[in-house]
Every structure is written in C-alpha cells, then in structure tokens.
N, C-alpha and C positions, 0 to 999 in steps of 0.2 A: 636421449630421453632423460638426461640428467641423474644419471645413474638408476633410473625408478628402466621397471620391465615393461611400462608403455606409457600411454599421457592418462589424464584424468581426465574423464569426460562430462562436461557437466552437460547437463539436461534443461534446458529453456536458456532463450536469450532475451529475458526479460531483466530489471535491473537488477532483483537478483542476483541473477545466473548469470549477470554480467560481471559483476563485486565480485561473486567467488573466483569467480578466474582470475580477476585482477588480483587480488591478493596471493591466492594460488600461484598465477605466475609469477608475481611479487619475493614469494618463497623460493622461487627458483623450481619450481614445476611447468613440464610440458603438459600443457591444457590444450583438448580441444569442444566448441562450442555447438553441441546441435541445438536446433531449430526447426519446428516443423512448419513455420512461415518465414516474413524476415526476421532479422533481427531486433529489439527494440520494438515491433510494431505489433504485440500486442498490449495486456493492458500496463505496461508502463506510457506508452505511446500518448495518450489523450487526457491522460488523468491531470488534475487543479496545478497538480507541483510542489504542492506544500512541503515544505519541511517542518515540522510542528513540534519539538519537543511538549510542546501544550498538552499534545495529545496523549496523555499518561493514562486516563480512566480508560477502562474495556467499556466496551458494549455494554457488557454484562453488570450494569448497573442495578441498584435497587430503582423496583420499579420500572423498569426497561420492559418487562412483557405486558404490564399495564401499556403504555404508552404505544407498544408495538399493536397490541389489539385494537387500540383509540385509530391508530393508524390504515391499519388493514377497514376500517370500518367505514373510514371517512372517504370519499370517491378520490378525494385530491392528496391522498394521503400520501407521502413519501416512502413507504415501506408498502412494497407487494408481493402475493407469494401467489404461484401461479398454480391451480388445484391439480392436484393430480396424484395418482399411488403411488410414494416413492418411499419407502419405509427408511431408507438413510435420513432424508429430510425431516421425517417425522423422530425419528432418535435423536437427530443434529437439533431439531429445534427444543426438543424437551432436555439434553444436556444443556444446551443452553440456559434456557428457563431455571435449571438447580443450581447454574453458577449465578443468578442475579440477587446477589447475598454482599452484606459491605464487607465481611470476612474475605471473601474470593476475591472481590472487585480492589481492595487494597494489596493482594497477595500478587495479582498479574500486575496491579497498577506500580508495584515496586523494580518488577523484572524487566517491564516495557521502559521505566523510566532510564536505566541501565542501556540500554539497548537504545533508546533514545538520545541521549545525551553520547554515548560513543558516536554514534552517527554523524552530529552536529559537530562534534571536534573531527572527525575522519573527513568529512566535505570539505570543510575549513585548509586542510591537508594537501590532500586530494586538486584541487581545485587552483590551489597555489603553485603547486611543486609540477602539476603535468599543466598549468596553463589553460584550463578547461574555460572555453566560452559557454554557457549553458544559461545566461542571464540571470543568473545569481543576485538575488536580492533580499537584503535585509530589513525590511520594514514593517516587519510584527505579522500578527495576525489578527483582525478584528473581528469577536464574536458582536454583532447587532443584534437587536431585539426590537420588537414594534411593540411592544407591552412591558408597562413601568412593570408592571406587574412579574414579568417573566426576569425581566433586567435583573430588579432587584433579590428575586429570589435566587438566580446566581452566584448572589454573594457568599451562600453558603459553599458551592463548590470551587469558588475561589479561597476562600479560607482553606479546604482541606488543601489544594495544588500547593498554596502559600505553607502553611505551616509543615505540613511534609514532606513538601518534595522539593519547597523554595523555589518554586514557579509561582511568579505573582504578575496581574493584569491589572492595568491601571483603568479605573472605572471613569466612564463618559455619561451623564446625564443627556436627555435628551435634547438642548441647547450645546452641551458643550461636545457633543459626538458628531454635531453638522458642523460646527466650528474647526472639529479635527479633521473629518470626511465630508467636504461638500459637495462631493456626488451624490451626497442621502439626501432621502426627503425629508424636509422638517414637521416634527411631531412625532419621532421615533420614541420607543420609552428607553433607550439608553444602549451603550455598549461595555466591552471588556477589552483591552489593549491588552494582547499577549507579544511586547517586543521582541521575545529571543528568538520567534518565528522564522522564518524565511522563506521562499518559491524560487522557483528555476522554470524553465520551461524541458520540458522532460523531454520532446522526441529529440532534441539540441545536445540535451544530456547524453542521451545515449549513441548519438553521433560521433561527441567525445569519447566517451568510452569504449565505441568500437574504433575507433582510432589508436586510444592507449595502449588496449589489447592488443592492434596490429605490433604495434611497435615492440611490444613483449613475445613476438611470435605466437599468439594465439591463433590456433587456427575455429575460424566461423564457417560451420556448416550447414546452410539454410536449406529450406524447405523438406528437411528428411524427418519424418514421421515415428517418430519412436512407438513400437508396440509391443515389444517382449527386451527379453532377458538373455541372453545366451549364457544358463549356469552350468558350474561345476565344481562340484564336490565345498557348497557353501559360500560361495564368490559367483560374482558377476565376468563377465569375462568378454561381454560386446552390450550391445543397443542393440538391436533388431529392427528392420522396417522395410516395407516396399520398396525403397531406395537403397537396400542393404543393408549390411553390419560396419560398425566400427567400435574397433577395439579398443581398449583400456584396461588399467590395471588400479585404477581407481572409480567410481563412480558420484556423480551430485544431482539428485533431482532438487532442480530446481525450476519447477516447470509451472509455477503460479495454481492457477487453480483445475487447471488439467493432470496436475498432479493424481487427485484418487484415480484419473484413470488408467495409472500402473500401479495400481494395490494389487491386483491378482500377480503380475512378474517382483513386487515386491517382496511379496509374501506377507504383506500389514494392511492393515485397514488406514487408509489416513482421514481423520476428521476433519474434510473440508467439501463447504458446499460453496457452488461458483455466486457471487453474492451481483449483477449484473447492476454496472453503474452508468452515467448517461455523461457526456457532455457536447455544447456546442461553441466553436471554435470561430470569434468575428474579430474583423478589425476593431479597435479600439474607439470609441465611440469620443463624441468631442465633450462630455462631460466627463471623463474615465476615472474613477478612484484609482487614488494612490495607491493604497493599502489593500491587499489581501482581505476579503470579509466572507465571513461563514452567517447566514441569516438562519438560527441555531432553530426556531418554529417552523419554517418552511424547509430545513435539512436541505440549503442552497447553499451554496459556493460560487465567489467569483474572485478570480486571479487576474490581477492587471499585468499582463506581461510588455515588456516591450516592443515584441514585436505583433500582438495580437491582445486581443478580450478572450479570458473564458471563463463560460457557465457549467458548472457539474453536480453533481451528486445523485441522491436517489439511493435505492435499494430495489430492486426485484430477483426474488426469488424464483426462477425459472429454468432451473436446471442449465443447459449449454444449449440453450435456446438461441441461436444466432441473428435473429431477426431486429431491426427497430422499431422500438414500441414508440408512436409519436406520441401518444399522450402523456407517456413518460416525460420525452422532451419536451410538450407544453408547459409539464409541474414548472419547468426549471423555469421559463420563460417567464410564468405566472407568478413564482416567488421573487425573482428577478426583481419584476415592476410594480412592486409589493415597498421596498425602499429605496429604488434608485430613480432620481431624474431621469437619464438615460441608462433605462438596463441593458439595448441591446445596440450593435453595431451591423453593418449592412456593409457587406452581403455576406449572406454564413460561405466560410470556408470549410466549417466542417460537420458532421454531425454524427458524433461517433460515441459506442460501447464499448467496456472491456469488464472482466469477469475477474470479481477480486474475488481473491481466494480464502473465504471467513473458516474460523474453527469455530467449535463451539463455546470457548471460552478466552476469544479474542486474543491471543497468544500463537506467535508463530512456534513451527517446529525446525529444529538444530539437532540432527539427532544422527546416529549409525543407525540403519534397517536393525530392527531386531532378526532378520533372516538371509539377511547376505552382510559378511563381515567387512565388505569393501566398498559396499555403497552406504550414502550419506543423504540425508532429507535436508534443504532448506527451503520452505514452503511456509504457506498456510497465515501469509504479513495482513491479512483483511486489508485496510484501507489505509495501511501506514506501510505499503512495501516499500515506496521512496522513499520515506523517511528513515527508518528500520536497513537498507540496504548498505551501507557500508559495510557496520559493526558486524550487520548478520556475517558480510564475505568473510572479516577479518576474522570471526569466532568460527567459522565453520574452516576456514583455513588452517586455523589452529588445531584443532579438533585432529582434524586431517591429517595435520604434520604431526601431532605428538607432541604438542607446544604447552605450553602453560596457556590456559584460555584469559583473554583479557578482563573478561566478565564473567560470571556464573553461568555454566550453561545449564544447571539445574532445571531450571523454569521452562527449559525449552525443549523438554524431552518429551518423546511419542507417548512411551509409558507415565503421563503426571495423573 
C-alpha cells in the first residue's frame, strides 16, 4: 500500500473521480475506484466535450434570475423546474438568486478562471505523455447569435473576458460568420470566436483514462452502491453498500451530483442540486460544421466530433428524476434548425441525460469533510466538470498529500 495503512478510495467514476485517482496514483498512492454503475457512463458519458477555458462567468450573473423567470415562462424555454416541495431546491435557488451581483460573479469568475486554465495546460500533458486517443480538437468555440441585436450586445461581455482575464473572441458579422461556418444559415446576426477552446469526445476520454488507471494499478469497482460510512472515533474507515464494504484509509467523494446523497454519512450539507441536461448523439450530417457552436438564445450546443454529430444542452430542474423528457429533446432539435442548413443526422444513435451537479454559486467544492478528517469532497463542477477535471484531480491530490497546492484552493471550500 505504499507505506499508507490502506488505499484511497474514491467515490464515483465519473471524470472527476477519474483525475483524482490519476494524479492520486500519479503520487504514488494505492487507489481504488467505486462505482455504482459503469465506469465513465454516467454524466461524463454524453455531454458536448467542450473544453472551454471561455467559460470563466458563473451562472450567477447580473440579471440571470430575470432571464431564468423569461425562461420558465416561455413553453420552449430552456430552463425547467419541475414543481414540487423540496425545501433544499427552494434555499438552493434563492442562494442562488443573492449570488447574481457582478461583486460575486467577478469573485468566482477569477477562481474558475485558475482552475480553468490549469485544466487546459494538464490535457495538453496528459494527452501527450499517456498517448490519449480521445479526438482532441482544437478549433475554438463559436458563440452564434440570430439577432444583430443579441450579437452585438455581447460586445460588452467580451470586453470584460478580454481586459480581465485576457480571454478574447474574435467577432463575425452576419456575412462574414457564414463565410467562416458554412453550415449556418445566412442572415444570422453575427457570432464570437473563442479559439483557445477545444472538444474531445468524452465516452473515448474516459476509455482512455480507465486504461491509464489500469496501468497505474488502479483498482475499478463497478456497480457497488455506496450508502453509508463505517466511522470511528472521527474517520472514515470503509464505504458501505448491499454489495459490501471496502476499506480505506483515505476517502474522495467524487460522486457528481449524487454526491448530497451522502451528506447524512457525511455529516454536511452539500450544496448541490442535480441540474438534468439532454443530448442526442447522430452520425454526422453532409453539411457538418467545423467548429464547436453554442446558439447562446436558444441555450444549444453542437460539437462536430469525428466520429459522430452532437446536440445538447438544456437545463431541468427535477430532482433525480431518471426519466426522458422528449420535449426536452425537441427544444434541442428546434434550436438546432433555428441556424443550421443541416442540424440533424440520421439515424439517432443516441438519446441520452445526465445530472450535472450545480451549486448555488457555480463553483465547485475541493475541500476535507468538515466531520470526518480523512475524507475529501470534489463535486459540485455544474456544467464545466470536463473541463474543470484535471486541475480539480491535481489540487485535491495535493491537498491529500500535504503538497503545496498548485492553485488557491480558497474558493473551493464547503465553508465560502
């Protein structure tokens, strides 16, 4: 066990929970990985792929609950919350609402950007040094718009990226954005070129990665259901579940957004509601953009991969609702063919959800349990856990070890 008195066990094998072990075993720790399904197959599994250092602003923008009500209002809106008693959802959404202040929104948009930008140099790494096939692609990300009007009023939140954080998009007029993407339909009102972008294809990703992990003796343990704690005297001391215990002398949840459902073995609250995203997976269509494009009014997404088309996004709030909401999947369809010649490809290969794990002030958690001294949280990445997942491994690795942390982990504490 590497001189340690058992392995570390980390908690979800989603990319997350993948990174920490990597790095973890990286350190020269015995890791082993439970799972209460496969590996990789939940929501990192179907998601765009994005890597976005772009995406530095939280949710919690000014203005953002305006916008979320327009939303809920409108039938075809992109944001749903599905009614019901749930007094966490109602505290998670009014924290929310007190963080959407440009005080806060600049305070997380500085620590994300940290945590961002590690990421993008760690894949770079990562990717070269283990060989990773994962279709890795660097070709920006392009925000579209179908209203000059929407276009240009962007400008302003291109200016903040640019002068603070030295993230700059190169802007396309409605001529010269079919010019650079002519998969679009012409008479768009314009777009944003964010080149430092990148996409992968993510279940590929994590194929790699559980390969890496073999190779580092990582043991993966699927399908075992974690539901308790076995403590003693302020330590964790097993996992618990119908399938049994397994030991350790370290512990990582890192269980995405099924995380709060060990705050009672925790002994903490954690501030995460499962935020339930959509995509549909087709062959690549004979008009296919190049480029990665986010259609920022319709809250769509489409990643050109190599070996497929995908359409995602959304938001529904609906607890651990397992079900497919098709109208859901229509929004996408519908913003789809909103600015693309061909939005879609035939025949769907896929049609799949997964449950990002949002906090209420868009910031993930890096932190020790405040009530067990040996387990560790990294959760709560909302819609940037791919992108967010190296750094997170290498900082909570850190942490673990007793390292000098590469970045601030200030920001990413349970108590902020």
């Amino acid at each position: 066990m590497s001189g340690r008195d058992g392995p570390i066990v980390v908690i979800g094998g989603g990319v997350i929970g993948a990174l920490c072990a990597w790095h973890l075993a990286q350190a020269g720790r015995a890791v082993v990985v439970v799972d209460q399904g496969r590996f990789g197959a939940g929501c990192s599994h179907g998601n765009c792929g994005f890597v976005c250092p772009s995406h530095v602003l939280p949710l919690t923008m000014p203005g953002a609950v305006r916008r979320g009500i327009a939303a809920l209002l409108h039938p075809g809106g992109a944001l749903s919350i599905k009614p019901r008693l749930s007094p966490a959802l109602w505290h998670w959404l009014w924290k929310f609402a007190r963080r959407c202040n440009r005080r806060d929104m600049l305070r997380a948009a500085h620590a994300r950007h940290e945590l961002l930008q590690s990421s993008l140099r760690l894949y770079g790494e990562l990717i070269t040094q283990q060989q990773i096939d994962c279709q890795w692609e660097a070709r920006g990300l392009l925000f579209v718009f179908a209203s000059g009007h929407e276009f240009e009023a962007y400008a302003q939140t291109d200016r903040l990226l640019r002068e603070t954080f030295g993230i700059a998009a190169a802007p396309y007029d409605g001529r010269q954005l079919v010019e650079l993407e002519p998969a679009l339909k012409p008479g768009l009102g314009g777009g944003w070129h964010y080149t430092g972008d990148c996409h992968l294809r993510p279940d590929l990703l994590m194929a790699e990665l559980r390969r890496c992990l073999a190779a580092r003796d990582v043991q993966i343990v699927e399908h075992f259901t974690v539901r308790d704690l076995r403590r003693e005297a302020g330590r964790a001391r097993a996992v618990l579940g119908p399938q049994g215990a397994v030991d350790g002398a370290q512990f990582v949840v890192a269980a995405g957004a099924l995380a709060p459902l060990l705050s009672g073995p925790l002994g903490c609250r954690l501030p995460i509601q499962p935020g339930k995203g959509y995509s549909i997976t087709m062959p690549r269509p004979r008009r296919c953009p190049t480029i990665p494009l986010i259609f920022d009014e319709h809250r769509v997404a489409v990643t050109p991969l190599r070996s497929g088309y995908r359409i995602g996004s959304t938001m529904e709030l609906a607890g651990y609702d397992a079900s497919i909401n098709r109208p859901r999947l229509e929004l996408l369809r519908r913003g789809a063919a909103c600015y693309l010649h061909e939005p879609y490809g035939e025949p769907v290969l896929e049609e799949w959800f997964g449950w990002r794990p949002m906090t209420w002030d868009d910031m993930p958690i890096i932190d020790r349990s405040p009530a067990l001294e040996n387990v560790w949280i990294a959760a709560g990445h909302g819609m940037l856990g791919l992108s967010m997942a190296p750094a997170t491994g290498k900082l909570l690795a850190e942490l673990l070890c007793g390292h000098a942390p590469h970045i601030d982990p200030a920001p990413f504490r349970l108590a902020r």
